[in-house]
C-alpha positions, 0 to 999 in steps of 0.5 A: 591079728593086725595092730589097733590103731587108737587115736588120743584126742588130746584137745580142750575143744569138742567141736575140734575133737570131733573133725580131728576124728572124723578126718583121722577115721578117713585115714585108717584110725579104729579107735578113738580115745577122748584124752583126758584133757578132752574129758576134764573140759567137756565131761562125759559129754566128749563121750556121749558126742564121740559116740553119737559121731562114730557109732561103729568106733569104740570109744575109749574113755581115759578117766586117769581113774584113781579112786572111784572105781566103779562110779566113774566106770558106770559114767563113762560106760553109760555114755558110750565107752567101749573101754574105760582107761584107770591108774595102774598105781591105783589101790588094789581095791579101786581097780577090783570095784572098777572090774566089778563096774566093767562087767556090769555094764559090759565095757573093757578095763584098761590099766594104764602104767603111767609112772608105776616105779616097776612096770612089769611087777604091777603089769604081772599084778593087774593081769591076776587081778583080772584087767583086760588091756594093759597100758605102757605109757610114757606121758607127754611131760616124760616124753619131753624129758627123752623117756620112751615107752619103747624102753619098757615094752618088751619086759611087760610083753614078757611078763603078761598074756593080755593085750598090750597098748602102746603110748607116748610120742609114738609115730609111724617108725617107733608105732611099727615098732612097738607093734612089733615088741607085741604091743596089740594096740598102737596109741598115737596121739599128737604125731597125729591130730597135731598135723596139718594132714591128720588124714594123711598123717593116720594113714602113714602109721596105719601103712606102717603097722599093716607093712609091718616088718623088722623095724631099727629104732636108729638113736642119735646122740642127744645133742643131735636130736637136740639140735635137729629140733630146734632148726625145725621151730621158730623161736616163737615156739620156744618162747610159747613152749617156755611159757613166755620167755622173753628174747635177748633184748634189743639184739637183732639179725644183721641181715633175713633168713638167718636160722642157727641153734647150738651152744654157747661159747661166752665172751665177756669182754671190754668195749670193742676190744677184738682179743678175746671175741677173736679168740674164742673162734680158737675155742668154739667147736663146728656147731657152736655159737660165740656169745659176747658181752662187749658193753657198747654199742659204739666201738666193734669187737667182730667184723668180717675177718673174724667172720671168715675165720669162724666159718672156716672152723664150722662155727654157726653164728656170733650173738653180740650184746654190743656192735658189729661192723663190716655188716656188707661182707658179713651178709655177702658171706652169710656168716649168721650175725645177730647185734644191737648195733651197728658201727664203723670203728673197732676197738685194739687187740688188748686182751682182757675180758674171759671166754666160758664165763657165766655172762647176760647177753641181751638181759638174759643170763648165758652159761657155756653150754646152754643153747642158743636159738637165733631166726629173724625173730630174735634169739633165745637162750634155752639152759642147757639142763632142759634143752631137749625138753624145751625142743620137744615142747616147741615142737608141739607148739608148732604142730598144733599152730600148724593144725590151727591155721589148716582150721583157719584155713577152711574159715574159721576165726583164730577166736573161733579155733581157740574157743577163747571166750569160753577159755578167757580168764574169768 
């Protein structure tokens, strides 16, 4: 039998869900889950709506049941569930009053495996109990910390018969390939209904799980992945997906289109003295970025000599908390350049100050190591220790930006879109 393809509403708004649905049916999707944050703003009347909407789609309820069982099986069945999703890590007898529940109203259980410490033991445990689907899922907060249901699947294959779903940050690529690990339902969630083509982007995983064949998962190295996300979003995004950080203050582009992302090499330094920043382009590896403290906006420590000298070493970009000069060579070269000021006069080689120390650039503390994001919008300091997490989270801060401006797009307000009277602070 050909791979499921069941598609995660994971939205607030009804009215949006039910468009996202409708347009990802048009590219393949069969069934359509209403996500749990669906289901805990609008209640079951995201599934009695879904229903109403897609009746010859099943309608998978992802209650996150815990305890209840039974009670919460009958709201969802009776509203138009096909399948009602409960917590694996759920007590023995919560899941068997759910199953209970299930057969009564004549809907299939689904036990999700979400944060159960052996996977494969309880997968084994639940199918002796008697669920009928059986969830491997990474959810979205461990997908932002690089865990992949991919990982596990193959062990939990191993160890039931019953059918497998297949969730957490799959897209066209690794959904064929948990289908071809034995996953019989495929869950794709925002790869999906956060792209601006939701038709198109459901019909690229559908092609993949029909076309399905050998499939090489190939692995980068983290700070490559790492890397590859942040040139794809804006700082904006990172700044939303740290829940409103600020940028460095004060410190802007020498010149438009500048876009770096990679680590910090620090400088703490005396004003405009050029020893330490220069010598830190001896230090900085291709890729990385020099971060300087000079403490005046009126004597330069960089120009465009040391511009070239960075660039011929691969070196992204130079941040400065202080001046820079020779700002027409720089911007003739592209060296990327972000500063507070701008001057004419430099300082002497006198060589004091230290390279990788922990110092504030633009107000925000910087250690070597952590990244730097620079656009024309400013730059961002990202601690290294949450780098790949704060990546993937601005990546789905720009997908649903991008899905919120198509629905602007057809007309609709931002006010509309975002429902923010409903969503203002009462």
């Amino acid at each position: 039998m050909r791979p499921i393809l069941q598609v995660a509403l994971d939205e607030i708004e009804l009215r949006r869900a039910v468009e996202i649905a409708r347009e990802a049916i048009a590219g393949g999707a069969d069934y359509l889950e209403a996500g749990t944050p669906l289901i805990k703003s609008e209640g079951m009347n995201a599934v009695r709506t879904l229903k109403k909407e897609f009746r010859d789609h099943v309608i998978v309820a992802d209650m996150k049941t815990m305890d209840t069982g039974a009670a919460e099986v009958e709201m969802a069945a009776k509203a138009g569930a096909g399948i009602v999703s409960i917590l694996g890590a759920s007590h023995d007898s919560t899941i068997e009053d759910a199953l209970r529940s299930a057969r009564k109203y004549g809907v299939k259980l689904a036990a999700d495996l979400i944060n159960v410490p052996n996977p494969a033991e309880r997968a084994a445990r639940l199918q002796e109990i008697g669920v009928d689907i059986l969830g491997v899922h990474v959810g979205i907060d461990q997908q932002m910390v690089g865990q992949d249901p991919i990982e596990v699947l193959k062990a939990i294959r191993e160890a039931v018969s019953i059918p497998i779903a297949a969730a957490g940050g799959l897209d066209a690529r690794s959904a064929a390939a948990a289908a071809a690990l034995g996953a019989d339902i495929v869950i794709v969630g925002g790869n999906i209904i956060r792209s601006k083509d939701v038709t198109g982007a459901a019909r690229t995983v559908r092609q993949a799980l029909d076309s399905m064949g050998p499939v090489e998962v190939v692995k980068k190295s983290l700070d490559e992945e790492i890397r590859e996300l942040f040139m794809q979003v804006s700082t904006p995004n990172i700044s939303d997906a740290m829940h409103r950080a600020p940028a460095m203050r004060d410190i802007r582009p020498v010149y438009e289109g500048i876009k770096i992302a990679g680590k910090a090499v620090t400088v703490q330094n005396f004003p405009g003295d050029w020893a330490r920043p220069v010598e830190a382009s001896d230090v900085a590896g291709p890729g990385e970025i020099i971060v300087i403290n000079n403490f005046s906006n009126y004597v330069a420590p960089w120009g465009e000599l040391a511009s070239h000298g960075a660039m011929q070493k691969g070196i992204q970009g130079v941040v400065i908390e202080g001046a820079i000069r020779d700002v027409d060579e720089i911007r003739r070269i592209k060296f990327p350049s972000f500063a507070s000021a701008i001057v004419p006069n430099a300082g002497d080689p006198k060589g004091f100050g230290e390279i990788n120390a922990e110092i504030t650039c633009g107000g925000l503390t910087v250690r070597p190591g952590d990244w730097i994001i620079g656009d024309d919008n400013g730059v961002m300091v990202v601690p290294k220790e949450r780098a790949y997490e704060v990546a993937r989270r601005a990546m789905e801060v720009k997908k649903n930006e991008e899905r919120v401006r198509v629905e602007i797009e057809r007309g609709h307000t931002l006010a509309e879109v975002m429902d923010l009277y409903k969503w203002e602070k009462k």
